[in-house]
C-alpha positions in Angstrom: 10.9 -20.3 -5.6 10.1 -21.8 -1.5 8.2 -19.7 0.6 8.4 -19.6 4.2 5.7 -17.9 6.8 6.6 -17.0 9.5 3.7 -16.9 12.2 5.1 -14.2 15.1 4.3 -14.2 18.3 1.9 -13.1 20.3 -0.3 -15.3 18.5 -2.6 -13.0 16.3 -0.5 -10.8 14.8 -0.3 -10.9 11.4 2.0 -13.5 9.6 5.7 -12.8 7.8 5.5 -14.8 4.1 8.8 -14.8 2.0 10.0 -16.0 -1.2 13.9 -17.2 -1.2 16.3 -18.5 -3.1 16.8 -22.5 -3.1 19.1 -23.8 -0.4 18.5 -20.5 1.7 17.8 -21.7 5.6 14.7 -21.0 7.5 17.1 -18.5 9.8 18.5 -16.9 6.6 15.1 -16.2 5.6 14.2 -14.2 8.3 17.4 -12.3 8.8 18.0 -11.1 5.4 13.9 -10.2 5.8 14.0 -8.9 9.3 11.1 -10.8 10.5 11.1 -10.2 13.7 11.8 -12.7 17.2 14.7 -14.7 14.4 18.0 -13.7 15.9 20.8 -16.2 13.9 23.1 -15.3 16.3 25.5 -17.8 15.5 25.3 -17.0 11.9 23.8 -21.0 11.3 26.6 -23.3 13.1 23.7 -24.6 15.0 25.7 -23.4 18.1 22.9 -20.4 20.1 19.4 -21.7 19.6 18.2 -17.7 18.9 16.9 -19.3 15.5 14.8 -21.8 17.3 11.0 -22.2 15.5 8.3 -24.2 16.0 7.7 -26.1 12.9 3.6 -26.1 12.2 2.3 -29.9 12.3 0.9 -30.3 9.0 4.5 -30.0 7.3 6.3 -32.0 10.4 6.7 -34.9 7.8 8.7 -33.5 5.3 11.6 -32.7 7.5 14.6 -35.0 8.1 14.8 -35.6 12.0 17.1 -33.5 13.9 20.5 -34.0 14.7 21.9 -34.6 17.9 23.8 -31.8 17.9 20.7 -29.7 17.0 18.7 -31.4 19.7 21.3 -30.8 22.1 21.3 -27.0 21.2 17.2 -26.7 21.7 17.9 -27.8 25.1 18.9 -24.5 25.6 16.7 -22.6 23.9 15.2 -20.1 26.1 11.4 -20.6 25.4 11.5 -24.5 25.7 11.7 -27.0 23.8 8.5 -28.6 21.8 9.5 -32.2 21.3 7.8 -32.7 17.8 7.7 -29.2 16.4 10.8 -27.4 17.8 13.8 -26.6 15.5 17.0 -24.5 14.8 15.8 -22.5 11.6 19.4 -22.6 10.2 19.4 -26.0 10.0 15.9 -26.2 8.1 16.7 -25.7 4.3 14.2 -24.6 1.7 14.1 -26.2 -2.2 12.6 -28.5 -4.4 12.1 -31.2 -1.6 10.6 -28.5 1.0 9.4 -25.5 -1.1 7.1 -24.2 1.7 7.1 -24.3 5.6 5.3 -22.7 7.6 6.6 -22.0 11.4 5.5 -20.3 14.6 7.8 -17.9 16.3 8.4 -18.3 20.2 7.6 -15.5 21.9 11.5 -14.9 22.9 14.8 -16.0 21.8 16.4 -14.3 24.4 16.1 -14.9 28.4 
């Protein structure tokens, strides 16, 4: 089964790993897991940016590029965008082709 860590913020405290089901979205992950600073507000239509993560380098590669409707939404994320590691978790999926991911937490989702 995927695993995704989650690496909160501060930087220091100690890191969130999960195990979930195949297809489950980064932003699933965390809410069904309540790792905290992952909001899903929108519920995963890619439409608040309170899911945004910061993708860690060494697994950059094995993502499909964003969307312009997701880079669009990161725009407003309140934390700022990263242009090569930020993301919307809900549109990150977990499975055979990505069965771990690490990510990094900004420190707020909310302004």
């Amino acid at each position: 089964m995927p695993e995704v860590t989650f690496h909160l913020a501060p930087a220091g405290r100690a890191a969130v790993s999960v195990t979930v089901a195949d297809g489950m979205s980064v932003m699933r992950a965390a809410v069904t897991n309540a790792v905290p600073g992952i909001i899903g507000e929108c519920g995963g239509q890619a439409m608040c940016a309170t899911c945004h993560v910061l993708v860690r380098e060494e697994f950059l590669d094995r993502l499909a590029p964003a969307g312009a409707d997701e880079v669009d939404m990161l725009e407003f994320s309140v934390s700022g965008r990263d242009e090569a590691r930020s993301r919307l978790g809900c549109q990150i999926h977990l499975g055979p082709a990505l069965p771990a991911l690490e990510v990094d937490i900004p420190a707020s989702q909310y302004s």
